[in-house]
Kinemage of the C-alpha trace (Angstrom):
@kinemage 1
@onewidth
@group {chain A} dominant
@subgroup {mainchain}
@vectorlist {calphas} color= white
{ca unk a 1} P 0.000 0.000 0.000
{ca unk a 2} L 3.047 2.340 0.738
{ca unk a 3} L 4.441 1.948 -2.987
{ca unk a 4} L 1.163 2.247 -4.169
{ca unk a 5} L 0.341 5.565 -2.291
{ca unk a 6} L 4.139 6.630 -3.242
{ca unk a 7} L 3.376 6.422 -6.930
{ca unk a 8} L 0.185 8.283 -7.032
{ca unk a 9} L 1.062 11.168 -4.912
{ca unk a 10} L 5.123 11.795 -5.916
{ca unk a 11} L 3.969 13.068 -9.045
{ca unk a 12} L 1.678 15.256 -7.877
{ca unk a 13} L 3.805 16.451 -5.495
{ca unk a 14} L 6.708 17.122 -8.202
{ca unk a 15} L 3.355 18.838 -10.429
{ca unk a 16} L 2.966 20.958 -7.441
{ca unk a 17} L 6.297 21.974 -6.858
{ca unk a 18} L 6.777 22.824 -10.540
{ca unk a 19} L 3.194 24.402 -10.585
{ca unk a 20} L 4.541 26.702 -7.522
{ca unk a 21} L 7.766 26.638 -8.942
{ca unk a 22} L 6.422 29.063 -12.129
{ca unk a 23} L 4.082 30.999 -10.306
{ca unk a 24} L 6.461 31.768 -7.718
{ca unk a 25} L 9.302 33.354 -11.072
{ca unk a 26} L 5.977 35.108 -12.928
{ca unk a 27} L 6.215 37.178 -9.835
{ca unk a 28} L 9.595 37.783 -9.675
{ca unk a 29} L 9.572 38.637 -13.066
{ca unk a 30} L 6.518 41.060 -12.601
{ca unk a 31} L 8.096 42.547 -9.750
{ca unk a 32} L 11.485 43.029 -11.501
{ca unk a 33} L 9.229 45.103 -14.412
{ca unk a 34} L 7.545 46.610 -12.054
{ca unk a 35} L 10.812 47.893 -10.119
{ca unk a 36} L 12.661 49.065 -13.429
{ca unk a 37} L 9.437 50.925 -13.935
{ca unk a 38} L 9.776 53.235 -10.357
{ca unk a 39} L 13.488 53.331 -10.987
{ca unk a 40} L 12.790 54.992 -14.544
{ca unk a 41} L 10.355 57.258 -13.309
{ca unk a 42} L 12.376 58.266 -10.273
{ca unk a 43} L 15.442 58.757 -12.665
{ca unk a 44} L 13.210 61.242 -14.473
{ca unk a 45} L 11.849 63.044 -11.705
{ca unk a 46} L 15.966 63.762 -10.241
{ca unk a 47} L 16.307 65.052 -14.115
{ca unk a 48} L 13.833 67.457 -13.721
{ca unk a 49} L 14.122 68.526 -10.366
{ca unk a 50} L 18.020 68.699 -11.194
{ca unk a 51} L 17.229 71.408 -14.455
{ca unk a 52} L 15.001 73.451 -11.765
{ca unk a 53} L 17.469 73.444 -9.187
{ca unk a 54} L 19.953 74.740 -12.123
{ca unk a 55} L 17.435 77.420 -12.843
{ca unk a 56} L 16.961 78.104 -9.516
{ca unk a 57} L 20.911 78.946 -8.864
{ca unk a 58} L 20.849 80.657 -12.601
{ca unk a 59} L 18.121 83.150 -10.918
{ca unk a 60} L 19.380 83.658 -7.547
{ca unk a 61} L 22.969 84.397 -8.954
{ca unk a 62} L 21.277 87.081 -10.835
{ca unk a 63} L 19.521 88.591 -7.977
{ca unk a 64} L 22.664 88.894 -6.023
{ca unk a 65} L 24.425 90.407 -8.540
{ca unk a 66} L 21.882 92.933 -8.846
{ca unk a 67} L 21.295 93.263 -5.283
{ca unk a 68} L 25.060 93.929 -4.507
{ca unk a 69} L 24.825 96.386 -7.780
{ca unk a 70} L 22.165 98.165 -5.978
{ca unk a 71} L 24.550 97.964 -2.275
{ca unk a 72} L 26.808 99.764 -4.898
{ca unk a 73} L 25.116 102.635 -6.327
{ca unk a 74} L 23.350 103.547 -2.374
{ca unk a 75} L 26.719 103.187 -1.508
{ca unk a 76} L 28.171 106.043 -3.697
{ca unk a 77} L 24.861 107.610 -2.834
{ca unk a 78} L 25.787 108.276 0.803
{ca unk a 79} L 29.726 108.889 -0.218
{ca unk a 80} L 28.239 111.525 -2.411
{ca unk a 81} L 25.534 113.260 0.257
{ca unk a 82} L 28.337 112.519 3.279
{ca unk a 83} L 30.342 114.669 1.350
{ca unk a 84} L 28.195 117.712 0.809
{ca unk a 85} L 27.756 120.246 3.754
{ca unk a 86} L 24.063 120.112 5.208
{ca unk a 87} L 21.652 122.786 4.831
{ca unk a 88} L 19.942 122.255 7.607
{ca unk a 89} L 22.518 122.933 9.898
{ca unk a 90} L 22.245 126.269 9.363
């Protein structure tokens, strides 16, 4: 009865395992496509955010130049009225 019961269920068993065997890689392989999909999109989103940043740094590189052109000219500004005698005074 043992041999008989041994023939009948080892190939079900080895069926079962092979059965489990290829669902068990169709997810790995879904997964996988699944993961090279995020990584692709996240690879895009650092490309963008990288060009903003870049513009970003382009801008604020202008603004200080024009800020420290303004610190400039307010600078000569009060050379220029330090320099005159006040009215006021008298």
């Amino acid at each position: 009865m043992d041999q008989v019961s041994s023939l009948i269920t080892q190939p079900i068993v080895q069926f079962d395992f092979l059965g489990m065997s290829g669902i068990l890689l169709t997810i790995i392989v879904w997964l996988i496509k699944q993961l090279l999909n995020v990584v692709k999109r996240n690879s895009e989103v650092i490309t963008m955010n990288t060009s903003i940043i870049s513009e970003q740094n382009k801008a604020l590189n202008e603004n200080q130049k024009a800020i420290w052109q303004l610190h400039d000219k307010v600078s000569e500004l009060c050379v220029k009225v330090d320099n005159r005698p006040c009215m006021l005074k008298k």
